[in-house]
ZAMARGU-4260 file (C-alpha; in steps of 0.2 Angstrom, whole numbers, plus 5000, padded with zeros to 4 digits):
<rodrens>
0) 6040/5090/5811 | 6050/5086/5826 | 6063/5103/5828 | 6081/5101/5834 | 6077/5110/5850
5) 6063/5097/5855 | 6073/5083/5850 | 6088/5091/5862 | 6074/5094/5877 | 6066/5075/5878
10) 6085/5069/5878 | 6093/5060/5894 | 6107/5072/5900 | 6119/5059/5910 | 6129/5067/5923
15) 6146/5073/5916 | 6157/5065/5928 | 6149/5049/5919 | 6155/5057/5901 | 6172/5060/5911
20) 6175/5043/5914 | 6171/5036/5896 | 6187/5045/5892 | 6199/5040/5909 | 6194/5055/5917
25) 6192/5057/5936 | 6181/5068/5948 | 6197/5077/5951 | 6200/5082/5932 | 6187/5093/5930
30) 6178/5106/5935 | 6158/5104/5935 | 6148/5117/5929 | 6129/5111/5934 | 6126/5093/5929
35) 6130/5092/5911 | 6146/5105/5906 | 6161/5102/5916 | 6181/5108/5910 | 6195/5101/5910
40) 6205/5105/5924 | 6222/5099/5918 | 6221/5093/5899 | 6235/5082/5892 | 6244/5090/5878
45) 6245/5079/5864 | 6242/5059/5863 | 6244/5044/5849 | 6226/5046/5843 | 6223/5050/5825
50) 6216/5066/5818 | 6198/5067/5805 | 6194/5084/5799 | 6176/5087/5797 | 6174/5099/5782
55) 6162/5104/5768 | 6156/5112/5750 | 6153/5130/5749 | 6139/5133/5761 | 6121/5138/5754
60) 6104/5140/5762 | 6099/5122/5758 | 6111/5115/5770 | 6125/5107/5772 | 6129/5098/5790
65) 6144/5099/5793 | 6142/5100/5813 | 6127/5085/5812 | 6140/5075/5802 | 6155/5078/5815
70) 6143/5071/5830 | 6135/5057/5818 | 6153/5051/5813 | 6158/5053/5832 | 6144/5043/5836
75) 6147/5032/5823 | 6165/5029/5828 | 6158/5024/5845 | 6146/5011/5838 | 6156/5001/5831
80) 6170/5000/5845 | 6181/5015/5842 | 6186/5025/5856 | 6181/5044/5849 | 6178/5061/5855
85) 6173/5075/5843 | 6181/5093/5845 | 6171/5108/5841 | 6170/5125/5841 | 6159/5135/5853
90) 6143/5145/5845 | 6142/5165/5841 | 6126/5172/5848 | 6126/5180/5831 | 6121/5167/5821
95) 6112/5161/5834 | 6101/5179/5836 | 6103/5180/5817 | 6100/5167/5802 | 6112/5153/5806
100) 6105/5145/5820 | 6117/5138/5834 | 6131/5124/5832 | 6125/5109/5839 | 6121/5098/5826
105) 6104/5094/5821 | 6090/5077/5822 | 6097/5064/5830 | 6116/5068/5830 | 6117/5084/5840
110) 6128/5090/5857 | 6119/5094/5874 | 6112/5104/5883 | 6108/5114/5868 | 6100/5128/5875
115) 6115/5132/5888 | 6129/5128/5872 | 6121/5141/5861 | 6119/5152/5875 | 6129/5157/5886
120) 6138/5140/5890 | 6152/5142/5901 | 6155/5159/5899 | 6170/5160/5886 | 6164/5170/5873
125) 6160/5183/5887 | 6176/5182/5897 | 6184/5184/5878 | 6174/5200/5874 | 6182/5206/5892
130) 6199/5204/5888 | 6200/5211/5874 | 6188/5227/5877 | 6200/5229/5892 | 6214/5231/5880
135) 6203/5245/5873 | 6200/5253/5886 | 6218/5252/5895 | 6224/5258/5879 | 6210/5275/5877
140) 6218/5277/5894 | 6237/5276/5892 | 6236/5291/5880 | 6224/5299/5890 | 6236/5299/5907
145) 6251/5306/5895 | 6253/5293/5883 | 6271/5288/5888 | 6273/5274/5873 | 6270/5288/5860
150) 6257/5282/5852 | 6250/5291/5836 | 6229/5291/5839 | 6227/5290/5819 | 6237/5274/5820
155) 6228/5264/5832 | 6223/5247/5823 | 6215/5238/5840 | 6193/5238/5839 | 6182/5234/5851
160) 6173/5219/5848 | 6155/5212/5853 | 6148/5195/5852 | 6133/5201/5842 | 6128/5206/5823
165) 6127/5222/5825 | 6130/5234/5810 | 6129/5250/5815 | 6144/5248/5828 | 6155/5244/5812
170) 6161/5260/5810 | 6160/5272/5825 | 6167/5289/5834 | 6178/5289/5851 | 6180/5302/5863
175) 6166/5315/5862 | 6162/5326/5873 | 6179/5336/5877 | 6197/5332/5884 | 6190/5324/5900
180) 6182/5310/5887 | 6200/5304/5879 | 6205/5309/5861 | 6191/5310/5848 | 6198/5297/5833
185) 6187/5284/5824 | 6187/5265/5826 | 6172/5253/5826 | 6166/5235/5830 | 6172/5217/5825
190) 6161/5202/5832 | 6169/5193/5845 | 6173/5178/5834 | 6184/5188/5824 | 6192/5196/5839
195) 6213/5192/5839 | 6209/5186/5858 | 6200/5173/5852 | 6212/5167/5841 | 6224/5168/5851
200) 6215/5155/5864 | 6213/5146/5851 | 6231/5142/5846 | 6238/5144/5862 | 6246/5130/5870
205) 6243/5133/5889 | 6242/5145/5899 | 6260/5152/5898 | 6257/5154/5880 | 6242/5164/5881
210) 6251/5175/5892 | 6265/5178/5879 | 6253/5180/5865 | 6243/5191/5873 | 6259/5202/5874
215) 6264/5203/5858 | 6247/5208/5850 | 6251/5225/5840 | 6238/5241/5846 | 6243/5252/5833
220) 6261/5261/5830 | 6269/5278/5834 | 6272/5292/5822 | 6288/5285/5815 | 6278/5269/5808
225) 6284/5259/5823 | 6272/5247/5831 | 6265/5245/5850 | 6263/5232/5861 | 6249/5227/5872
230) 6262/5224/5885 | 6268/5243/5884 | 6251/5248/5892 | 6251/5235/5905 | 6237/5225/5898
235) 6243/5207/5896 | 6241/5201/5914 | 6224/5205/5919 | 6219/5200/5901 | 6226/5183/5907
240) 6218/5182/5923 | 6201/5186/5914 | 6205/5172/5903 | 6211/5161/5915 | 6195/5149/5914
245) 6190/5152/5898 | 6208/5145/5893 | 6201/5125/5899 | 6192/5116/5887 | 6173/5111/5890
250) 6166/5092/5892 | 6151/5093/5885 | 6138/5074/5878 | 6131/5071/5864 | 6113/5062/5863
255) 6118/5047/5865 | 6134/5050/5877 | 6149/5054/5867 | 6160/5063/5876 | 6163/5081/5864
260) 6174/5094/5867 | 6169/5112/5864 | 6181/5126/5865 | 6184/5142/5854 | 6173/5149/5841
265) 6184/5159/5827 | 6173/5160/5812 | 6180/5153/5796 | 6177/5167/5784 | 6184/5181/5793
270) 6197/5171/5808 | 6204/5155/5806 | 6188/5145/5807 | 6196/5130/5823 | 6192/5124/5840
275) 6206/5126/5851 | 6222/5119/5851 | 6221/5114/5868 | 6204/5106/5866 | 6212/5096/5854
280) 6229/5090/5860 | 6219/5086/5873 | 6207/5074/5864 | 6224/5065/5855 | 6229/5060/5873
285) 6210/5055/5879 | 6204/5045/5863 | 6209/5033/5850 | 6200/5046/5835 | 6198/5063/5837
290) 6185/5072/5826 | 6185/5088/5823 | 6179/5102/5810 | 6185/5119/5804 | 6170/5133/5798
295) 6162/5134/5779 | 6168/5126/5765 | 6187/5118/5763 | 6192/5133/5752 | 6191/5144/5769
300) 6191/5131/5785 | 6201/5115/5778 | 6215/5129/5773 | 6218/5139/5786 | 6215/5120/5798
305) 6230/5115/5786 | 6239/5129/5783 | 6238/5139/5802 | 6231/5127/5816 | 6240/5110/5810
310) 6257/5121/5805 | 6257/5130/5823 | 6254/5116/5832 | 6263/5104/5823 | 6247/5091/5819
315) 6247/5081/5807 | 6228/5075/5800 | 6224/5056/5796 | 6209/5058/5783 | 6195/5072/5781
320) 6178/5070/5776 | 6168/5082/5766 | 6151/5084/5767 | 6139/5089/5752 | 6120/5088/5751
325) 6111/5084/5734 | 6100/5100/5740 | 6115/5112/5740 | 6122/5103/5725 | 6108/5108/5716
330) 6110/5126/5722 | 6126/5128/5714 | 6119/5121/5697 | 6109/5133/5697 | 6092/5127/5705
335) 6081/5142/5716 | 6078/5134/5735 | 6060/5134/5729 | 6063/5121/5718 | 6074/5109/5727
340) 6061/5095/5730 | 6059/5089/5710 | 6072/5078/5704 | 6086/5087/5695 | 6100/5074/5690
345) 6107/5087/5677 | 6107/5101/5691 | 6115/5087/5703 | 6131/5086/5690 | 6135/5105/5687
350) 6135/5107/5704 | 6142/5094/5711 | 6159/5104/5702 | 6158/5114/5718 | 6160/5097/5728
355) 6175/5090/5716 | 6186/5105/5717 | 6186/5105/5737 | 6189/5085/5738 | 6205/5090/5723
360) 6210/5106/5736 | 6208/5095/5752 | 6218/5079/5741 | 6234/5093/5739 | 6238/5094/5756
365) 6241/5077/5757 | 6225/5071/5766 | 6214/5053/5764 | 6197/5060/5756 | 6181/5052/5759
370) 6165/5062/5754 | 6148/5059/5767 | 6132/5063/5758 | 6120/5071/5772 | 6105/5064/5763
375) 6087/5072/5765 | 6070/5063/5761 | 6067/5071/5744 | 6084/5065/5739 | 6083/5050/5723
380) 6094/5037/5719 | 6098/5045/5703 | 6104/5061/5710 | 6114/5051/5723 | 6122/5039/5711
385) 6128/5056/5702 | 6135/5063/5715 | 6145/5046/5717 | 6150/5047/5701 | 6159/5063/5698
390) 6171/5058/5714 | 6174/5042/5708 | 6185/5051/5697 | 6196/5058/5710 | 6196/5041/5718
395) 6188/5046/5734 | 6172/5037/5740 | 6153/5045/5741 | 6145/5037/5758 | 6128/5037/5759
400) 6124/5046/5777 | 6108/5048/5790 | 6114/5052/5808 | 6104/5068/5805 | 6090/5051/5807
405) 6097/5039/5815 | 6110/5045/5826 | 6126/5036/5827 | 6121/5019/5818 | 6116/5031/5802
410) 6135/5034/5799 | 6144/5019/5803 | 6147/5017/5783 | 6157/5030/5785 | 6165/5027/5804
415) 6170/5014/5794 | 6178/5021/5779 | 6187/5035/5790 | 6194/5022/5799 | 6201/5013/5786
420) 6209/5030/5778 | 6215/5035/5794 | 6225/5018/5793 | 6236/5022/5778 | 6252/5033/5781
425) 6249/5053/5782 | 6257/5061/5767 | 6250/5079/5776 | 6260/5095/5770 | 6254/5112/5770
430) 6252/5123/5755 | 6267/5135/5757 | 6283/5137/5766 | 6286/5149/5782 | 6302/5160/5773
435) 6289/5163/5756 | 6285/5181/5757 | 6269/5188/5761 | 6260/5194/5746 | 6266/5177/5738
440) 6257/5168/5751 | 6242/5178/5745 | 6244/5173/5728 | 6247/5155/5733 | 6232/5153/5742
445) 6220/5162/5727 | 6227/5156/5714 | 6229/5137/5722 | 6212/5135/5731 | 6203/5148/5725
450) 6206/5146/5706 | 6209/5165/5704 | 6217/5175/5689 | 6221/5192/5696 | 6222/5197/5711
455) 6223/5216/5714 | 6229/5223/5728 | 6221/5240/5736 | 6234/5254/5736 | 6244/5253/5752
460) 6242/5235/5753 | 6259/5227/5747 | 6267/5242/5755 | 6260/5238/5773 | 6266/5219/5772
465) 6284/5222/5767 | 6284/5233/5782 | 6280/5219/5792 | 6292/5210/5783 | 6304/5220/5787
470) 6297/5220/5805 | 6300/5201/5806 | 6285/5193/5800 | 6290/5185/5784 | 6286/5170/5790
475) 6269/5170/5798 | 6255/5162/5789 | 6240/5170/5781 | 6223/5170/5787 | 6211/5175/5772
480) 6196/5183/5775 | 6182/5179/5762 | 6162/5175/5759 | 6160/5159/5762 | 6146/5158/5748
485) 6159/5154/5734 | 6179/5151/5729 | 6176/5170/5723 | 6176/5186/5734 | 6158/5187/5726
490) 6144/5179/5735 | 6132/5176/5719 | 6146/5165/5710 | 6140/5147/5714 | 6148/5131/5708
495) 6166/5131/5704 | 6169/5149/5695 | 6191/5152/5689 | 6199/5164/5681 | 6190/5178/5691
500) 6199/5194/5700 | 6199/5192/5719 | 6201/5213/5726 | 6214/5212/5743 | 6206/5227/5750
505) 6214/5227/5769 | 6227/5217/5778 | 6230/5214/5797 | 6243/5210/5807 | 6239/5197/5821
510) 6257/5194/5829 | 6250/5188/5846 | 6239/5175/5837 | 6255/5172/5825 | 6247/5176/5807
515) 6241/5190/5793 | 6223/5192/5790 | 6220/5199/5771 | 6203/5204/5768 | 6194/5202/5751
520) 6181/5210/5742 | 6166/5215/5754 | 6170/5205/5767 | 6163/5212/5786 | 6170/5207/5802
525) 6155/5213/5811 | 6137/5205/5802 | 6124/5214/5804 | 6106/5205/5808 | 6093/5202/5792
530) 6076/5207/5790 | 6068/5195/5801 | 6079/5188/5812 | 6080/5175/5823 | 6079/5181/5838
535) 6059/5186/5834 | 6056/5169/5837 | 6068/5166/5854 | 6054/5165/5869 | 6052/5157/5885
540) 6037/5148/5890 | 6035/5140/5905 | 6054/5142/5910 | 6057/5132/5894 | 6069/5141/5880
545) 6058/5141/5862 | 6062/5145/5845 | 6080/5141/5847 | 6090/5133/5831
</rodrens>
């Protein structure tokens, strides 16, 4: 079998000034990086063009497609006269070295150059771990040289962060070694994706926003419970300069020359899962359709896309698709990935319950539904005609899809159906007001999306967020932080589980990227790598990259 990486290889790259003018754009709006990656070198911020979230079920090793669907429908767009650009986020090496693979779509619907995308790409990821391990170490310093900002070493909330799985960096020891080595105080790792650097690129405006988010990030607090700012340490502006090019969004092609947009890379079950703001705006002033998804399943990125991204930024989405697979539908019924090949139409139906609840979640907020069925070669017509069925209910359309395939012309069923959603007037409204307090916020989104009965909060927890209150963040939004395996904080529920306790065990004030993580159950903000992982299988042979997913 053909893999995605050989399929990426054999492709045409056309030069990117030639991807630049399919979208208006001169020599002298961007910034070439080799012959296929270029950034934008002044983007527009904000156009006429209408909005389509890319989302999906709850994820499971069978496969959903999300990304694949994004460029197919792109592609799609394209083919039949639409003037479209797809928005995505940048890949982690994490997943990359670890189990996910990279983020470039798959078959025949994927982004290019692969290799350099899931890589190191334009350098983003890297200039984002700088920053904020500069904050790090600027802070360790300022108390070292006297501390003048009074800040309590037991209070210090600011990590270090490295784009990596690593586990045994989650929980680490500062400062050994005597006086000369700084104060000795525990801290630990977060992956780079969870970093509040990144989110903050990622829902800053321009440039002279990221500067004044970057100032207001909270490090920690002083003995008297009051916070710190990154600015009281002098950090802010040689953050910003570090950040000064990673700030401009990337032009990146698909296979068959769709101009694509790549820029951020928050993940979706521990950040809030969107590309950038920028990248985005900027795609409403370039095309006519801008597609774009947000990470995992709806219940973790469609939510926080609605409820953080589109609030902040004041966008307002024309229609979302959601993407299922008969494969991972059988999954949640129950089915072992072993046994996904034989025909299971009663399997199909329980868990296609999974499906019908993020289509009714995604439907609240307003939004045109269609659902894309990523088909795969063992799929029946019985199990599709079910999986068509149990939406019809909702009223919401199951398109039959195969851009993995067939590239664009396998999706223009659905380019098609998106653009006749996108037509009818956006009833968009996010799921709870600014001035609702915190914890209520917490409920709203468990008890709303989720489907939870209790939800318990670990002592301290309620007590920290009225301080914040108190502080003056009432009204920032919050940025759950889940599995992304199920609705539950428990991984091993499948399907559409209710009524279950969801534990609250930590909370985090983001101020600088203007929201409050809570984190549930077991949750890590730093993965670690399996037993076999991928990177076992990364090589080079010949000058040529291999194994890469």
């Amino acid at each position: 079998m053909t893999t995605d990486l050989a399929i990426a290889q054999r492709a045409t790259l056309r030069p990117i000034g030639e991807i630049a003018a399919r979208l208006g754009l001169t020599d002298d709006d961007i910034i070439p990086y080799g012959r296929g990656k270029a950034k934008l070198a002044n983007p527009p911020s904000g156009g006429d063009g209408k909005l389509i979230l890319v989302t999906a079920i709850s994820p499971t090793p069978a496969g959903e497609g999300k990304t694949t669907t994004t460029v197919g429908l792109t592609d799609a767009l394209r083919e039949v006269g639409a003037n479209a650009v797809a928005c995505l986020r940048e890949p982690s090496l994490g997943p990359c070295f670890g189990v996910k693979g990279g983020a470039t779509g798959g078959g025949y619907a994927q982004v290019i150059p692969m290799e350099d995308i899931n890589l190191h790409f334009t350098g983003d990821f890297h200039a984002i771990t700088s920053a904020h391990n500069l904050l790090s170490a600027m802070l360790d310093n300022h108390i070292h040289w006297g501390n003048a900002a009074g800040i309590d070493p037991g209070r210090i909330t600011w990590r270090r962060v490295l784009d990596m799985n690593d586990r045994a960096l989650r929980n680490t020891v500062v400062g050994l070694g005597g006086r000369a080595n700084g104060v000795t105080r525990e801290t630990g790792f977060d992956i780079t994706v969870a970093s509040e650097v990144m989110a903050i690129l990622c829902l800053a405006r321009d440039k002279a926003d990221l500067h004044a988010r970057l100032s207001e990030i909270r490090v920690g607090a002083r003995a008297d419970g009051s916070l710190v700012k990154a600015e009281e340490i002098g950090a802010p502006g040689a953050m910003a300069a570090l950040l000064n090019d990673a700030v401009l969004p990337n032009l990146v092609q698909t296979l068959e020359g769709t101009p694509v947009l790549i820029h951020g890379g928050p993940f979706a079950n521990i950040a809030h899962g969107c590309n950038s703001v920028i990248a985005t705006k900027a795609a409403l002033g370039l095309a006519d359709y801008v597609v774009t998804e947000a990470g995992f399943g709806a219940d973790l990125g469609a939510e926080k896309f609605f409820d953080i991204k589109c609030r902040k930024a004041g966008l307002a989405p024309s229609a979302a698709v959601v993407v299922a697979t008969v494969r991972a539908l059988k999954m949640h019924g129950g089915i072992p990935r072993g046994e996904l090949q034989a025909e299971n139409v009663a399997a199909v139906k329980a868990g296609a319950a999974n499906l019908v609840r993020h289509v009714e979640n995604v439907k609240g907020f307003g939004v045109p539904v269609v659902v894309a069925i990523n088909r795969f070669t063992a799929d029946t017509e019985a199990e599709l005609a079910t999986v068509a069925e149990c939406v019809e209910a909702l009223g919401v359309e199951a398109i039959l899809c195969e851009h993995w395939a067939k590239g664009g012309k396998g999706a223009t069923a659905l380019a098609e159906a998106v653009i006749a959603l996108a037509a009818e007037p956006s009833e968009f409204s996010v799921l709870y007001p600014d001035r609702m307090p915190l914890w209520d916020k917490i409920e709203t989104v468990a008890r709303s999306i989720y489907r939870a009965g209790e939800i318990v909060a670990a002592p301290g927890v309620r007590e920290r967020l009225s301080q914040w209150e108190e502080a003056g963040f009432r009204d920032l939004p919050i940025c759950m932080a889940k599995t992304q395996s199920s609705f539950s904080a428990d991984p091993t529920k499948l399907g559409a589980p209710k009524g279950f306790s969801l534990p609250i065990r930590e909370v985090r004030l983001s101020a600088g990227a203007g929201f409050v993580v809570a984190l549930t159950g077991e949750v890590m903000t730093m993965p670690g790598l399996p037993r076999h992982p991928a990177a076992e299988h990364i090589d080079v042979v010949d000058g040529r990259i291999t194994g890469l997913s």
